[in-house]
C-alpha positions as CSV (number, residue, x, y, z in Angstrom):
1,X,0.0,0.0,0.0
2,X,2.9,2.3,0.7
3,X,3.7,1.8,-3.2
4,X,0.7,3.4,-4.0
5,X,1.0,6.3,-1.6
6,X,4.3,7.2,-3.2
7,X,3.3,6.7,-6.2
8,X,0.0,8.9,-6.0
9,X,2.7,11.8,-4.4
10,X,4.9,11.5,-7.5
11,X,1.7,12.0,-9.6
12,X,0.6,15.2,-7.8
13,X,4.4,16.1,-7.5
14,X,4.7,15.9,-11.0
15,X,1.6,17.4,-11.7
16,X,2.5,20.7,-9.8
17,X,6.0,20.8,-11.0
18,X,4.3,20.8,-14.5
19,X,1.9,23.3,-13.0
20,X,4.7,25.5,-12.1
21,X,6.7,25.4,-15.1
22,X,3.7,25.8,-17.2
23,X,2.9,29.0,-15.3
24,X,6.9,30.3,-15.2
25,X,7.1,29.5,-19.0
26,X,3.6,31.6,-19.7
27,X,4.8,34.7,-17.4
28,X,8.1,34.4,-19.4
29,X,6.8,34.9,-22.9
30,X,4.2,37.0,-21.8
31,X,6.1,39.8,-23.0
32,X,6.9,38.4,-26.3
33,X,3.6,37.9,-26.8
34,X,2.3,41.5,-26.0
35,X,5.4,42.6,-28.7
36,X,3.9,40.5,-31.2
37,X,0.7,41.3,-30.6
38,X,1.7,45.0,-31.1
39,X,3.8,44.7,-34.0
40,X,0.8,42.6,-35.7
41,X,-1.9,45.8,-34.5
42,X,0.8,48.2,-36.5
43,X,1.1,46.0,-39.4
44,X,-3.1,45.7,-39.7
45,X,-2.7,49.8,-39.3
46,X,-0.2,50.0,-42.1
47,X,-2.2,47.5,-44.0
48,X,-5.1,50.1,-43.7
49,X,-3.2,53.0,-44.6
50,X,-1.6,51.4,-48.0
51,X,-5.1,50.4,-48.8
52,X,-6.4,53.8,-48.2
53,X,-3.7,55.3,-50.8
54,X,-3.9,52.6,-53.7
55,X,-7.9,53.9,-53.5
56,X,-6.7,57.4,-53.8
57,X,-4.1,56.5,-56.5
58,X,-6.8,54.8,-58.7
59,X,-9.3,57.5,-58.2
60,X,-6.2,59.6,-59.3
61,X,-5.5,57.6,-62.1
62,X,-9.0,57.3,-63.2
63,X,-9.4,61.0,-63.3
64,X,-5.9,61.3,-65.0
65,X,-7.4,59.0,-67.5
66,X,-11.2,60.6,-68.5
67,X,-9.4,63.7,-68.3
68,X,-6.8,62.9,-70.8
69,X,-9.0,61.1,-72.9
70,X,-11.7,64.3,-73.3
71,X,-8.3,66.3,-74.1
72,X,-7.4,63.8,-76.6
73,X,-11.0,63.9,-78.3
74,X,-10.8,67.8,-78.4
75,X,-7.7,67.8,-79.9
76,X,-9.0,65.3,-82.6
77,X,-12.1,67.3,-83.0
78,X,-10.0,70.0,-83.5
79,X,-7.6,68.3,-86.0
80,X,-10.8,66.9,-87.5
81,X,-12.1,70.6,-88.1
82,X,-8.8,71.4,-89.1
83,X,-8.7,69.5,-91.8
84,X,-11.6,70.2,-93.6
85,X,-11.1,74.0,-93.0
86,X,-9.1,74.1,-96.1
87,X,-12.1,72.8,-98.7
88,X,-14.4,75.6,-97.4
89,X,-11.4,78.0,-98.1
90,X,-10.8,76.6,-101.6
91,X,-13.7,77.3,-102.4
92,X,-14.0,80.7,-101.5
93,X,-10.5,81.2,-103.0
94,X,-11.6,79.7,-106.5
95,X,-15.0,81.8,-106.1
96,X,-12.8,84.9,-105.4
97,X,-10.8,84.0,-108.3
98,X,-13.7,83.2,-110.5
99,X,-15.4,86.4,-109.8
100,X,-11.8,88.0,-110.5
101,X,-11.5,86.5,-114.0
102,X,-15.3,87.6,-114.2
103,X,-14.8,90.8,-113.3
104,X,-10.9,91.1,-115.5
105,X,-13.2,89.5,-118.3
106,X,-16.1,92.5,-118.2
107,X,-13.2,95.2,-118.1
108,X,-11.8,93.5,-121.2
109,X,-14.8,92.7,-123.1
């Protein structure tokens, strides 16, 4: 019976040593923990703030784009415009001319 009584104290012995140094172990990294926990609540806030600008960038960027596209469509309406200016001038210019080799015809004639 003594066997058993020793036996059952080595049990509980061990138990609380296990206890103990489960408890001295926790205390111990405790303050690695906190630091961890910390440096992983500044990451998430960095995380947040990157987000926040890539959003502004692309709303940047969009409105860099529509606004560089209506340019580029003014300039090619202009261009457009541009190039059929000269017809409407020809003909004036040959009407002008027309009306001169009219008019140099009457004097003559």
């Amino acid at each position: 019976m003594i066997i058993v009584y020793i036996s059952l104290a080595l049990f509980i012995g061990s138990i609380i040593y296990l206890a103990f140094f489960a408890f001295k172990t926790f205390k111990d990294s405790k303050p690695t923990i906190d630091n961890v926990t910390e440096t992983v609540t500044r990451i998430q806030a960095k995380t947040e703030q990157i987000k926040t600008e890539t959003d502004q960038l692309a709303e940047t960027q969009q409105d860099i784009t529509e606004d560089v596209q209506y340019k580029k469509e003014a300039v090619q309406y202009t261009v457009d415009a541009a190039k059929q200016t000269p017809e409407p001038f020809k003909n004036i210019w040959h009407t002008i001319k027309g009306e001169k080799r009219t008019f140099i015809s009457r004097r003559n004639g």
